[in-house]
Backbone bond lengths (Angstrom), bond angles and torsions (degrees), N, CA, C in turn:
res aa  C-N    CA-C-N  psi(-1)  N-CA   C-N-CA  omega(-1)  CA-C   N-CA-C  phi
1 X - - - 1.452 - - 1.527 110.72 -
2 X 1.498 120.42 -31.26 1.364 118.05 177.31 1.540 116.75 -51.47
3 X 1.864 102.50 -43.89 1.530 97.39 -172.65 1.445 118.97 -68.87
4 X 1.508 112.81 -22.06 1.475 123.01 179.87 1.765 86.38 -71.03
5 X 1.121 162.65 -29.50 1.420 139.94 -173.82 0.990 100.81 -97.24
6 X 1.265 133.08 -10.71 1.548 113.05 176.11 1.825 105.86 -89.67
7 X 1.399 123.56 -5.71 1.487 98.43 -150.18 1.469 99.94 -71.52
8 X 1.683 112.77 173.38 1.678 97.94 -159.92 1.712 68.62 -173.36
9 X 1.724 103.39 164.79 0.953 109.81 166.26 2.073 135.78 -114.32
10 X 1.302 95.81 118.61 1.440 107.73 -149.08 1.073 109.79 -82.51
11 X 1.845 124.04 0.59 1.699 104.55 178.46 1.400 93.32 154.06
12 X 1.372 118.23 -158.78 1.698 138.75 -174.50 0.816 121.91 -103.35
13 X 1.672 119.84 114.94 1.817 105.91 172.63 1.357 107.28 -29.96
14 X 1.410 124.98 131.02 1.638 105.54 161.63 1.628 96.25 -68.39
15 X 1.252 134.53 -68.77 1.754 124.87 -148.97 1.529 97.15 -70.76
16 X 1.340 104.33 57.37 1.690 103.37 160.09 1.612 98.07 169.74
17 X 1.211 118.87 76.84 1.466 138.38 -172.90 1.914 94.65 -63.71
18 X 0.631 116.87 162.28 1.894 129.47 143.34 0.606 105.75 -31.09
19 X 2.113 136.12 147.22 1.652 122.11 -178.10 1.504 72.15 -162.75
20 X 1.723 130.68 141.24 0.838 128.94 155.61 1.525 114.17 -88.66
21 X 1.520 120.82 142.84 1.240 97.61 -167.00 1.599 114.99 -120.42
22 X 1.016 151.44 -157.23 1.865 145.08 175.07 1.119 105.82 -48.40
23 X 1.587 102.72 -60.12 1.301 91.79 -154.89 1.872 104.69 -85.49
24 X 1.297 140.75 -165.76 1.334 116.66 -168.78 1.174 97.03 -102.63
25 X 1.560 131.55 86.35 1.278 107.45 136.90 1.954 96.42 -148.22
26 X 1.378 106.00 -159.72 1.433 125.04 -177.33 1.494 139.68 -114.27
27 X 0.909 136.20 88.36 1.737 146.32 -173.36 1.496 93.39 -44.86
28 X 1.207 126.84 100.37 1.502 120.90 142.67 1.757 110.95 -105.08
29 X 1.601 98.53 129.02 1.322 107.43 142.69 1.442 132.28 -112.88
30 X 1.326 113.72 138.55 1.853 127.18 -176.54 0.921 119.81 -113.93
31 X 1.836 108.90 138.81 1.995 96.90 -159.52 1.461 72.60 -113.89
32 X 1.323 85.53 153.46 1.692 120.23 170.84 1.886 113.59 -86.88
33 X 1.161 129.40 152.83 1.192 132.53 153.80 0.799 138.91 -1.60
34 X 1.605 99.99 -70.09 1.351 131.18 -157.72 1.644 117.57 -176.69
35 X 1.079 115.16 135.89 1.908 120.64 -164.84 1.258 106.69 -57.82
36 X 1.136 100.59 106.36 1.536 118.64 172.71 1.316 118.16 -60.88
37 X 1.658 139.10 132.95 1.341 149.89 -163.71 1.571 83.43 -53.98
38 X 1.533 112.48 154.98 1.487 123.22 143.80 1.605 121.65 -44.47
39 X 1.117 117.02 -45.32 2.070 119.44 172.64 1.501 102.17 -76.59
40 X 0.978 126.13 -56.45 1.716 111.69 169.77 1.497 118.47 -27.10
41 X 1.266 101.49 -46.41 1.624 103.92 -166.37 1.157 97.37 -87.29
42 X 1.236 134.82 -26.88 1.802 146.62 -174.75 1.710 85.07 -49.15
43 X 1.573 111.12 -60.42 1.411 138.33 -140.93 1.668 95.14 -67.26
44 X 1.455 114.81 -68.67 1.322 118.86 176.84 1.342 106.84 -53.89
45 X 1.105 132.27 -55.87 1.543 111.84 -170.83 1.347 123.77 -57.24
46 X 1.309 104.26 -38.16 1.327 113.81 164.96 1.605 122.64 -39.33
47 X 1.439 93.80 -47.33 1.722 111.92 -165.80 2.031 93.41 -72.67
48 X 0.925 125.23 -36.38 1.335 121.03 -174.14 1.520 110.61 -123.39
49 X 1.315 126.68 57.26 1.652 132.54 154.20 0.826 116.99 -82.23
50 X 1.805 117.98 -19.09 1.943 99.03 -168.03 1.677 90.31 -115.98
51 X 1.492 131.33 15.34 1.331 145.37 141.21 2.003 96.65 -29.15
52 X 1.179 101.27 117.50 1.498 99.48 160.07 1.707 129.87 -57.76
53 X 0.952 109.24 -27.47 1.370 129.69 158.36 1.772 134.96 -59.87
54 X 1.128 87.75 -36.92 1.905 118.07 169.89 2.083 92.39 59.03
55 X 1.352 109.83 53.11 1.308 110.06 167.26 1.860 114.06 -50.08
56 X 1.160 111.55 146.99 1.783 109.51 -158.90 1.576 103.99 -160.20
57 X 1.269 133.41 162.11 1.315 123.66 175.92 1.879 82.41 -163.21
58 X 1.183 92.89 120.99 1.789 113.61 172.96 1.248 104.93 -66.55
59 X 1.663 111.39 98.82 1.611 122.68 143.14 1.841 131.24 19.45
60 X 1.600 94.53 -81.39 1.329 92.70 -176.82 1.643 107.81 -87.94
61 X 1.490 134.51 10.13 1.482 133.45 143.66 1.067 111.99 -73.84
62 X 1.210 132.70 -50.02 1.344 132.60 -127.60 1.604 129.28 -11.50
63 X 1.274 120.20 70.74 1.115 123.87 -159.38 1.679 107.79 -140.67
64 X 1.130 127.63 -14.99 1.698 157.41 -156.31 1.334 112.07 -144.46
65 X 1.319 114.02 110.51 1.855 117.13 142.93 1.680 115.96 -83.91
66 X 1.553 103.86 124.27 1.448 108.93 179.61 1.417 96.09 -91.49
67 X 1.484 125.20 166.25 1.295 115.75 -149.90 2.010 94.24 175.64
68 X 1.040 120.85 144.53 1.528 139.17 172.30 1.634 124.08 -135.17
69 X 0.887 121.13 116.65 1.838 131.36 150.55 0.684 128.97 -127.09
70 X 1.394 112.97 138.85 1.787 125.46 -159.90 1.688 112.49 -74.88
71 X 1.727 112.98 -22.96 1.358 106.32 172.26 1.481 106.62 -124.57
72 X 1.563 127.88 155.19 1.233 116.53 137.19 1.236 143.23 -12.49
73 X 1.274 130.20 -56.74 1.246 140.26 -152.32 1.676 76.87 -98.93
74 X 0.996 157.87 8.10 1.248 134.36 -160.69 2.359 98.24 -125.83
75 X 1.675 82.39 8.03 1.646 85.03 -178.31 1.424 104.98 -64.39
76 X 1.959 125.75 -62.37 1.009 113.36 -141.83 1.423 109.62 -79.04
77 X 1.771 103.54 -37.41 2.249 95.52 170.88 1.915 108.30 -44.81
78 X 1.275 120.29 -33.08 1.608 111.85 177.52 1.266 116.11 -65.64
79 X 1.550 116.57 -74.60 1.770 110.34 146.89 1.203 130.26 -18.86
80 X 1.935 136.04 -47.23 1.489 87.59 137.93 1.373 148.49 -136.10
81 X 1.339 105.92 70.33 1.368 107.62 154.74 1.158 109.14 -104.63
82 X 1.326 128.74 -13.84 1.465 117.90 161.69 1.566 127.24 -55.52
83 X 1.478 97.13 -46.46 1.441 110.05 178.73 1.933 112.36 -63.60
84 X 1.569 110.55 -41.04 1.657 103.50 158.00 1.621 126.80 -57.13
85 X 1.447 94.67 -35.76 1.899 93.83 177.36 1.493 95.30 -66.32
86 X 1.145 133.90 -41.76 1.541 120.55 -151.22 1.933 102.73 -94.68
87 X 1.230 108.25 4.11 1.728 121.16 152.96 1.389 127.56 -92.60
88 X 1.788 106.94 -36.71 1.307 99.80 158.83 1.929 125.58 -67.97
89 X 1.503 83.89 -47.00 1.830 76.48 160.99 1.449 147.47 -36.85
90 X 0.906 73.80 -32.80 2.126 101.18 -171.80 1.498 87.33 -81.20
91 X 1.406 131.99 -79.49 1.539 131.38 169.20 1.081 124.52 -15.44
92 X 1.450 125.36 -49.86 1.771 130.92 -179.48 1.224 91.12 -86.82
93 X 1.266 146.52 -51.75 1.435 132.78 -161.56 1.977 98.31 -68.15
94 X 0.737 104.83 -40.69 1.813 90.67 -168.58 1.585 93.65 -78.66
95 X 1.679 119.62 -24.51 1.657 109.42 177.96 1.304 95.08 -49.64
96 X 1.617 124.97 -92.43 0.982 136.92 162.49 2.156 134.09 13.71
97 X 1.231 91.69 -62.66 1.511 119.61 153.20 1.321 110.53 -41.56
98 X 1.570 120.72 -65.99 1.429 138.53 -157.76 1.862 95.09 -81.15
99 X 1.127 118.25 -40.53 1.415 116.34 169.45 1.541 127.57 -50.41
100 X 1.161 84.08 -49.67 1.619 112.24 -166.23 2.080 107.00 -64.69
101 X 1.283 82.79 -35.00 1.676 101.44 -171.84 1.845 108.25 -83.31
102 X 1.036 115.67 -38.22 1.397 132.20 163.48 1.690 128.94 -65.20
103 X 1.301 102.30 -45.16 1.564 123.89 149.74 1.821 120.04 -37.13
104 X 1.675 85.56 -58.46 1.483 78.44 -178.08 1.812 116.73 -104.74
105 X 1.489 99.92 17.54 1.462 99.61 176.99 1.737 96.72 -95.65
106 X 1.355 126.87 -34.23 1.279 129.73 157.47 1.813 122.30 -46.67
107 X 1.210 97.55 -44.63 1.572 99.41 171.00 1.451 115.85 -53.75
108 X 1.375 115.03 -68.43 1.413 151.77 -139.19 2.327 70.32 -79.64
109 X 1.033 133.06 -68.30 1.522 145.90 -165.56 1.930 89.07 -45.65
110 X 1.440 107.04 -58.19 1.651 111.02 168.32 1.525 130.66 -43.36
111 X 1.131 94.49 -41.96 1.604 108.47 173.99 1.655 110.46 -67.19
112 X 0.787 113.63 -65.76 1.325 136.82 -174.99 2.132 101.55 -47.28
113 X 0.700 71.35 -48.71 1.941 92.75 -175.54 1.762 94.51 -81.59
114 X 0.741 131.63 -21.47 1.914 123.58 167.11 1.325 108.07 -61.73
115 X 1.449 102.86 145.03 1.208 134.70 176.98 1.288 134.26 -71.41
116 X 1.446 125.82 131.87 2.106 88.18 -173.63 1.407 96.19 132.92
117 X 1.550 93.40 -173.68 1.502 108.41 177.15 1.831 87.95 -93.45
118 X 1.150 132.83 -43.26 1.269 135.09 -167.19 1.660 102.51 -63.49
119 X 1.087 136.43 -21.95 1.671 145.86 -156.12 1.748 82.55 -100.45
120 X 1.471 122.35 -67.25 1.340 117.94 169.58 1.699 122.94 -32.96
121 X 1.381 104.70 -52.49 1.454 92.56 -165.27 1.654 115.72 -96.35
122 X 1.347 103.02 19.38 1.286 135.72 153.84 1.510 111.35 -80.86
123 X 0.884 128.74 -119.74 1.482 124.41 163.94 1.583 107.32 15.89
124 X 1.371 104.98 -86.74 2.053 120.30 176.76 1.785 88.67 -29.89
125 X 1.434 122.54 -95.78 0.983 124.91 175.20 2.029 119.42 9.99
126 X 1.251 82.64 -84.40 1.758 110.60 -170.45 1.508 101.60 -56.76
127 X 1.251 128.50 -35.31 1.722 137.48 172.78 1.615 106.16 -73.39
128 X 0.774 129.37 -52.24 1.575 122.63 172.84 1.700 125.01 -6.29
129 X 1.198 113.07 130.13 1.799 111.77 -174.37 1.433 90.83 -108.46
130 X 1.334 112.81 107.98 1.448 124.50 153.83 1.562 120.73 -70.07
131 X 1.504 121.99 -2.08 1.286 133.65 164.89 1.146 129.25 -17.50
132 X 1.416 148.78 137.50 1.460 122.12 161.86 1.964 108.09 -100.48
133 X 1.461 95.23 128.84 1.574 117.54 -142.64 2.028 85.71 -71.80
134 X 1.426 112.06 143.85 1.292 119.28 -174.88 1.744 102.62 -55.72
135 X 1.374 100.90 140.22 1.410 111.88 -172.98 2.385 97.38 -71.19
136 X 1.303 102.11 132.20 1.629 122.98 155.23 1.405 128.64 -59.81
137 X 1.656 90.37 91.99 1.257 101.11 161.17 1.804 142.73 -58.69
138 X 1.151 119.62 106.91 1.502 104.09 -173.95 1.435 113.89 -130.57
């Protein structure tokens, strides 16, 4: 979970520099940290589709925000609000995380606490030593 709060964005694809292109605007790509989960990136794109820009980072990379501006001067205000979306991201994804993990430690606490032969072999279950048992001396 630490690396999901740190990811941040560290610079320029190099094999895909800035390119101005015909029509007027600019191809930026931005590498990230570190490979962002597949739902992270679900999450950010989500968070910036109705962005005029349609900033995006492909799922099974997750490593790159693709990204467009029509001027130069219009890189670093994009850089950062990109760089805040990709902090709020990180924030809901570990919320999320922290939910998800609590959810099922509450479940798993339910199970365990049932009544029954099923509440028993719950319990039995959850006590189990997956250990590897000290090697026999002879």
């Amino acid at each position: 979970m630490e690396e999901i709060s740190n990811i941040k964005i560290i610079g320029i694809d190099e094999m895909r520099p800035p390119k101005i292109q015909k029509e007027p605007y600019i191809d930026l790509f931005f590498k990230l940290s570190s490979k962002a989960p597949p739902a992270w990136c679900a999450d950010f794109n989500d968070s910036m589709v109705r962005h005029p820009s349609s900033p995006k980072i492909k799922p099974e990379e997750g490593l790159y925000i693709e990204t467009w501006v029509r001027k130069s001067d219009e890189i670093a205000a994009h850089l950062q609000l990109l760089k805040t979306r990709v902090a709020e991201c990180g924030e809901r994804y570990i919320e999320k995380l922290r939910i998800a993990r609590q959810k099922s430690e509450e479940e798993g606490a339910d199970l365990n606490k049932g009544l029954g032969e099923q509440g028993q072999l719950n319990r039995i279950i959850a006590q189990l030593d997956f250990d590897t048992p000290p090697a026999k001396h002879t």
